[in-house]
Backbone as JSON, one array per atom type, in Angstrom:
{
  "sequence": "XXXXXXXXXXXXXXXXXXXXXXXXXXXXXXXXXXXXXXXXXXXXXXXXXXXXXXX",
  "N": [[0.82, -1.2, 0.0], [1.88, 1.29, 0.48], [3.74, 1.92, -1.72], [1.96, 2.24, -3.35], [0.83, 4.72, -2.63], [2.82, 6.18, -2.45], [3.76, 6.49, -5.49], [1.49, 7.94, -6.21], [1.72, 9.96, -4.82], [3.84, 11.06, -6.37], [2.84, 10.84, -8.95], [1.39, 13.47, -8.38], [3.04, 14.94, -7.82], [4.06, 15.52, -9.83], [2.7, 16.34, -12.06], [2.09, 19.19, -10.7], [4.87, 20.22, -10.73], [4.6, 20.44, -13.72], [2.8, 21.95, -14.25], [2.95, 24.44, -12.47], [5.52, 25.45, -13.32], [5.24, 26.51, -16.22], [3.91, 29.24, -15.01], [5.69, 29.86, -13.53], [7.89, 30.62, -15.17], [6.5, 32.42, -17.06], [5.45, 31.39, -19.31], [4.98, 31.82, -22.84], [1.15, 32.42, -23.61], [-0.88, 30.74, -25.41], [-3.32, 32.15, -26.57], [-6.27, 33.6, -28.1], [-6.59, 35.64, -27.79], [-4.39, 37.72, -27.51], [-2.81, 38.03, -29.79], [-4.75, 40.12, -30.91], [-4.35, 42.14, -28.98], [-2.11, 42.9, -29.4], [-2.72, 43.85, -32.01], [-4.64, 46.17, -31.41], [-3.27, 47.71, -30.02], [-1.38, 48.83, -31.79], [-2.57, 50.2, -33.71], [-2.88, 52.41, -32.71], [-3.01, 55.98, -32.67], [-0.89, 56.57, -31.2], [2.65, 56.11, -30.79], [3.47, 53.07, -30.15], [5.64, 50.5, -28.25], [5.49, 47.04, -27.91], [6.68, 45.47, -24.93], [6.8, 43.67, -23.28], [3.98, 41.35, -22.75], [1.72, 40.75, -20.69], [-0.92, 39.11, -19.86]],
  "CA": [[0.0, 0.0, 0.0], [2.81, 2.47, 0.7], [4.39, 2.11, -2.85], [1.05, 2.69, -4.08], [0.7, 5.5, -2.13], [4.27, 7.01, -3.32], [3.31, 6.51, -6.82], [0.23, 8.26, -6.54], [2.33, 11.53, -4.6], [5.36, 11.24, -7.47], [2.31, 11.66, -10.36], [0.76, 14.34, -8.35], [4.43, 15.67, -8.21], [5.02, 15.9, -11.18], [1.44, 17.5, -12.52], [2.12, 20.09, -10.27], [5.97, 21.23, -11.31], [4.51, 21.06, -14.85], [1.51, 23.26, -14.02], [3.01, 25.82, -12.3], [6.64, 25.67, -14.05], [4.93, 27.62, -16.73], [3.5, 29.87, -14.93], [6.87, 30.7, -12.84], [8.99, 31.19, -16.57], [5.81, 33.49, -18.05], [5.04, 30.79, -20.76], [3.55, 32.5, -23.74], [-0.19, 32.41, -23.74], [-1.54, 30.64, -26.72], [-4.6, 32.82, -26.84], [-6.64, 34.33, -29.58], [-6.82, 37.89, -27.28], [-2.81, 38.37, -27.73], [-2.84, 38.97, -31.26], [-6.03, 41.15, -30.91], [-4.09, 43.41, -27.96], [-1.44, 43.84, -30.26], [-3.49, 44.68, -33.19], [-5.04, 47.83, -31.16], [-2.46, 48.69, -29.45], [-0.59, 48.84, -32.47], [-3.11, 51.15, -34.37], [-2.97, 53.28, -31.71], [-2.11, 57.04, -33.13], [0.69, 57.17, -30.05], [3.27, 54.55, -31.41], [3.91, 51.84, -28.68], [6.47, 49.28, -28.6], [5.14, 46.08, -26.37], [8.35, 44.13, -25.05], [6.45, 42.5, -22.69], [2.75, 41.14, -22.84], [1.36, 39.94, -19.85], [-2.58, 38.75, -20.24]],
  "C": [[0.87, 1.27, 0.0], [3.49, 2.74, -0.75], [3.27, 2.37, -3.62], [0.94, 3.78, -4.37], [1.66, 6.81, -2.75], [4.34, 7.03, -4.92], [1.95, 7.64, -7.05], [0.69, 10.01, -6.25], [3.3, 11.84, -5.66], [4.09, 11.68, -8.57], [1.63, 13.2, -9.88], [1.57, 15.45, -8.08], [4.3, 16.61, -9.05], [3.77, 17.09, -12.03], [2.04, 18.81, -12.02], [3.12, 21.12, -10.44], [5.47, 21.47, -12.72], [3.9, 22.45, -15.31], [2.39, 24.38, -13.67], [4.61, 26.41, -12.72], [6.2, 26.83, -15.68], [3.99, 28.57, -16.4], [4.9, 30.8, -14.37], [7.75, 31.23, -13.89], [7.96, 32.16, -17.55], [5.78, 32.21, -19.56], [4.52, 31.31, -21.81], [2.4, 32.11, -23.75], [-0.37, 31.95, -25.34], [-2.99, 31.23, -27.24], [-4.99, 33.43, -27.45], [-6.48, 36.06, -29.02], [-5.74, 38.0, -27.52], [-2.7, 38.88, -28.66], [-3.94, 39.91, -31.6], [-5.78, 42.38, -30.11], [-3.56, 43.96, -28.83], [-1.86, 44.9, -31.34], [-3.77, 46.2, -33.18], [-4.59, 48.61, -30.56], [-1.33, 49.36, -30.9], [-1.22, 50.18, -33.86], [-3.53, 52.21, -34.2], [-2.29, 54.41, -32.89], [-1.09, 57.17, -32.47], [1.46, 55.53, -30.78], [3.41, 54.08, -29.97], [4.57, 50.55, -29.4], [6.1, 48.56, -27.53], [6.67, 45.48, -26.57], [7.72, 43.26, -24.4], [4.78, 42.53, -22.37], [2.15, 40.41, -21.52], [-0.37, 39.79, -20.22], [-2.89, 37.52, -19.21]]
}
């Protein structure tokens, strides 16, 4: 039961560095709104340069 047990904390490990490993390195967002910020920020009359996108 104990090696069960330790199998069951090692997968819920590991979920958990994956999960929040991209959240701690800023993963890019695959999301349709990113290319839609840029768009209007970008047609903005004030020019703007994004370096960094957070969403």
């Amino acid at each position: 039961m104990g090696i069960v047990g330790a199998g069951l904390v090692a997968v819920w490990a590991y979920g958990l560095l994956r999960d929040s490993g991209r959240v701690l390195l800023d993963a890019e967002m695959n999301a349709p709104v990113v290319p839609g910020i840029r768009e209007v920020i970008g047609a903005n009359p004030i020019k703007a340069n994004i370096c960094d996108l957070h969403v």
